[in-house]
Backbone as ProteinMPNN parsed JSONL, in Angstrom:
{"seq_chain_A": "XXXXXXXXXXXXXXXXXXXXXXXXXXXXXXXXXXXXXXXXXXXXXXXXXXXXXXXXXXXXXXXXXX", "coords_chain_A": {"N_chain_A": [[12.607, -11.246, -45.479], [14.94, -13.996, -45.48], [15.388, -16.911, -43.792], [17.952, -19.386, -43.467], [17.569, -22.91, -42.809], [18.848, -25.801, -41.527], [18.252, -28.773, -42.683], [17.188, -32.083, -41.64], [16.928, -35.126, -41.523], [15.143, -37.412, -39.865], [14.619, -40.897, -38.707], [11.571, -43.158, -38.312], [11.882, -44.452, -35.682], [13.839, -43.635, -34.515], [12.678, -41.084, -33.626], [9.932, -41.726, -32.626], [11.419, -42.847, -30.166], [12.775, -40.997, -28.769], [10.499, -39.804, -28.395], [8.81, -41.342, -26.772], [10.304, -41.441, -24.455], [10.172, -39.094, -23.166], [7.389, -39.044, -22.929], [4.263, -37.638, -24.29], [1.395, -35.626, -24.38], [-1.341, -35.27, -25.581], [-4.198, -33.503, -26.589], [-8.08, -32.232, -27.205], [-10.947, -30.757, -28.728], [-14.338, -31.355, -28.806], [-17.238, -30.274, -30.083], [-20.143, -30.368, -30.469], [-22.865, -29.031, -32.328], [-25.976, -27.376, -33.071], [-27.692, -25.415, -34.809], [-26.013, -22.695, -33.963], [-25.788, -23.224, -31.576], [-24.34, -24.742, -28.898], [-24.665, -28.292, -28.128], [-23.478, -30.602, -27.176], [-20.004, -31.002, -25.266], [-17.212, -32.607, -25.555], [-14.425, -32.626, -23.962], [-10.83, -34.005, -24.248], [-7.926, -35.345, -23.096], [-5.039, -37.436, -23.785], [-2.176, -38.988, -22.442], [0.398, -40.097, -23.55], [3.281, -42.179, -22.663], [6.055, -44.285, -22.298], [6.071, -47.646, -20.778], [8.207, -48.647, -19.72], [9.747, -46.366, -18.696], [8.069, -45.094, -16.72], [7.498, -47.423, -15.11], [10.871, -47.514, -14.296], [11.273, -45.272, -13.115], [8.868, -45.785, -10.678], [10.085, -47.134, -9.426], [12.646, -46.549, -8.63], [11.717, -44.641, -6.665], [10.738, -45.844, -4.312], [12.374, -47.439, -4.27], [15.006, -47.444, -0.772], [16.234, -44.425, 0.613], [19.804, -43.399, 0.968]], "CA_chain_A": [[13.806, -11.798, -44.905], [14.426, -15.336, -45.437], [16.02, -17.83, -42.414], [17.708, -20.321, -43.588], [17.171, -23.766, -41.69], [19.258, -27.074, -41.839], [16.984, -29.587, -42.597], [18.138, -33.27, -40.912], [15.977, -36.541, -41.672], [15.42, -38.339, -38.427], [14.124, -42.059, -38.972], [10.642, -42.62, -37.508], [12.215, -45.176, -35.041], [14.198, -42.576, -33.896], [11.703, -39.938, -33.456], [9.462, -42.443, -31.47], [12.078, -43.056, -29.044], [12.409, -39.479, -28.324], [8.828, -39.502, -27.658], [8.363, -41.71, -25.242], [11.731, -41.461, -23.603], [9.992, -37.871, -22.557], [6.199, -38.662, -22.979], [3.774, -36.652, -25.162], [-0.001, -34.954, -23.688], [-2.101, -34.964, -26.87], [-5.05, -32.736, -26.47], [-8.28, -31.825, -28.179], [-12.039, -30.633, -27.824], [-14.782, -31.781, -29.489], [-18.246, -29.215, -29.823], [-21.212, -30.915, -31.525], [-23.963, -27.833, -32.434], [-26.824, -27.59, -34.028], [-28.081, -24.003, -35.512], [-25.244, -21.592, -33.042], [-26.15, -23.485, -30.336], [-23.696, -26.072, -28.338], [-25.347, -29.211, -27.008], [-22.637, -31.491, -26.425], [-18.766, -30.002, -25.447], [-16.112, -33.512, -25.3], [-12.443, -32.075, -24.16], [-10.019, -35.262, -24.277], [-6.5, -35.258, -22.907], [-4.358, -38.553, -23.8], [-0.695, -38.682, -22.02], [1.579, -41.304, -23.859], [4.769, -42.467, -22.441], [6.703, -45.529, -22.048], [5.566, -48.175, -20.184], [9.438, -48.961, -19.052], [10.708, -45.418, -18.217], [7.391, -44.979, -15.734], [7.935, -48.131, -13.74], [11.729, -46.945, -13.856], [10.399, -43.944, -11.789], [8.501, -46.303, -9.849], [11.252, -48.1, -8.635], [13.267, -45.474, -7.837], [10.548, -43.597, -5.661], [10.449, -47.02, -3.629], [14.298, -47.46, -3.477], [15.549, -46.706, -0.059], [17.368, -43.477, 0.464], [21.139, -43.906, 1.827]], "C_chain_A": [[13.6, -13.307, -44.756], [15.492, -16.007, -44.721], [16.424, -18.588, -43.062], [18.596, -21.689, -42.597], [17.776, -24.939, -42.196], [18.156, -28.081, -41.45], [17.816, -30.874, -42.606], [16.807, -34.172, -41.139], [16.461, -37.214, -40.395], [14.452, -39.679, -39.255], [12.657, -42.563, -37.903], [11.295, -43.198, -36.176], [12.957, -44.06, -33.986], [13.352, -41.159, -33.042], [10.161, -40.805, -32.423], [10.091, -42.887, -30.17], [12.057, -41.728, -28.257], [11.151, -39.021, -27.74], [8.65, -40.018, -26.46], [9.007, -42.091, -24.225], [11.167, -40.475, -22.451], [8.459, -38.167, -22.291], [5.819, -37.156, -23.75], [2.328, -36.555, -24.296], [-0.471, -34.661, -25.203], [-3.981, -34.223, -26.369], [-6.182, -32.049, -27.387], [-9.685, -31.767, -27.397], [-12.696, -30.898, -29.353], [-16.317, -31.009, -29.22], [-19.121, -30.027, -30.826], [-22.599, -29.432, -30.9], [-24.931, -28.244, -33.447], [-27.565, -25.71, -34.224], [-27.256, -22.94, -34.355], [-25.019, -22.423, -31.788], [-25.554, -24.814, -29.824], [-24.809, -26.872, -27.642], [-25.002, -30.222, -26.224], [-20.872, -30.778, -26.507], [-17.697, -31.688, -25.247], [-14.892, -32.952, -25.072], [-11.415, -33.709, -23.539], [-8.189, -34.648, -24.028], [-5.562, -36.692, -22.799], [-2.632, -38.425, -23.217], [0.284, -40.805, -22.935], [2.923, -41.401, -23.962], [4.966, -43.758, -22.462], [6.668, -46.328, -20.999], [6.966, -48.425, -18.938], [10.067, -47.756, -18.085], [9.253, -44.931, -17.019], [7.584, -46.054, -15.127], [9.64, -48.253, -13.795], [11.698, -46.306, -12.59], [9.804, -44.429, -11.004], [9.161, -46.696, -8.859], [11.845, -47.246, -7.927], [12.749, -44.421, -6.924], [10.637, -44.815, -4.458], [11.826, -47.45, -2.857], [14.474, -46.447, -1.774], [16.544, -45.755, -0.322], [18.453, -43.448, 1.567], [21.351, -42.493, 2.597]], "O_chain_A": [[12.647, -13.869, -44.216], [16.626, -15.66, -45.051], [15.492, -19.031, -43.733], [19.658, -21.631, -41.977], [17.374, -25.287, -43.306], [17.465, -28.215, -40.441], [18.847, -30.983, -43.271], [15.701, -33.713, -40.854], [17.59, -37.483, -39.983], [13.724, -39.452, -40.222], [12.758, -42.294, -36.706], [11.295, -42.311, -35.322], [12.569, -43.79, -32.85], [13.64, -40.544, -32.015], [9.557, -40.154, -31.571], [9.411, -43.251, -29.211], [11.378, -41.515, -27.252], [10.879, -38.163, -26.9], [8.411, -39.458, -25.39], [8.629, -42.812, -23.302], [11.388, -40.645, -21.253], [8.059, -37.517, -21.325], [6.46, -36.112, -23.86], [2.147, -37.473, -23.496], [0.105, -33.815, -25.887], [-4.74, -34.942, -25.721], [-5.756, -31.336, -28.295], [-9.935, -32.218, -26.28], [-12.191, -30.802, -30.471], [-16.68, -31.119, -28.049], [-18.697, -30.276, -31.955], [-23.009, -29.063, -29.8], [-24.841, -29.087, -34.339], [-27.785, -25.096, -33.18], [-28.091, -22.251, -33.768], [-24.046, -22.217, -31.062], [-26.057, -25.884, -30.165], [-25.64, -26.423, -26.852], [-25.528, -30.712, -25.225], [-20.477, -30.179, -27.507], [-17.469, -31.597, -24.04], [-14.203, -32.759, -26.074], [-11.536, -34.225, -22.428], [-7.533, -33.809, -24.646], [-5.355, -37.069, -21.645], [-1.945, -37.587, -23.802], [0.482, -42.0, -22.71], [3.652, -40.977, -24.859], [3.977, -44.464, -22.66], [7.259, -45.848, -20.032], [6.846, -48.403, -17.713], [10.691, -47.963, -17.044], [9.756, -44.118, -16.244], [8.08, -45.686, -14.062], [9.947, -49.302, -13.23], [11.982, -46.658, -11.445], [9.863, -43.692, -10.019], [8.895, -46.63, -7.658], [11.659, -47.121, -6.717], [13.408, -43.457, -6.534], [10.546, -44.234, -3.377], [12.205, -47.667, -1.706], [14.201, -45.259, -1.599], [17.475, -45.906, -1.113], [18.2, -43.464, 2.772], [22.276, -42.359, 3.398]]}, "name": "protein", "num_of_chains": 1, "seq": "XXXXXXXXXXXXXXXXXXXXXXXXXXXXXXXXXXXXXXXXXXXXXXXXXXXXXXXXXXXXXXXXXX"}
């Protein structure tokens, strides 16, 4: 059974705004072994958003409430 899916070209410009309008959490682990045996484990978590739409949120946490 085959779906079929409208396929839409976004522009990257576009598709970077979207990103960091919302922020992205990029995530990954890193295992260095030697014969079965772990000796070093790295797990990395990067969060990238928009520098503007977090001190937005700043502001407005700070704003008096009426």
């Amino acid at each position: 059974m085959t779906h079929a899916m409208e396929r839409r070209e976004v522009a990257l410009v576009d598709l970077l705004d979207r990103v960091l309008a919302g922020g992205v959490v990029i995530t990954g682990e890193i295992t260095l072994c030697i014969a079965d045996i772990d000796l070093v484990r790295i797990s990395l978590r990067a969060l990238i958003a928009s520098v503007r739409v977090e001190a937005e949120e700043a502001e407005d946490d700070h704003q008096p409430r009426s």
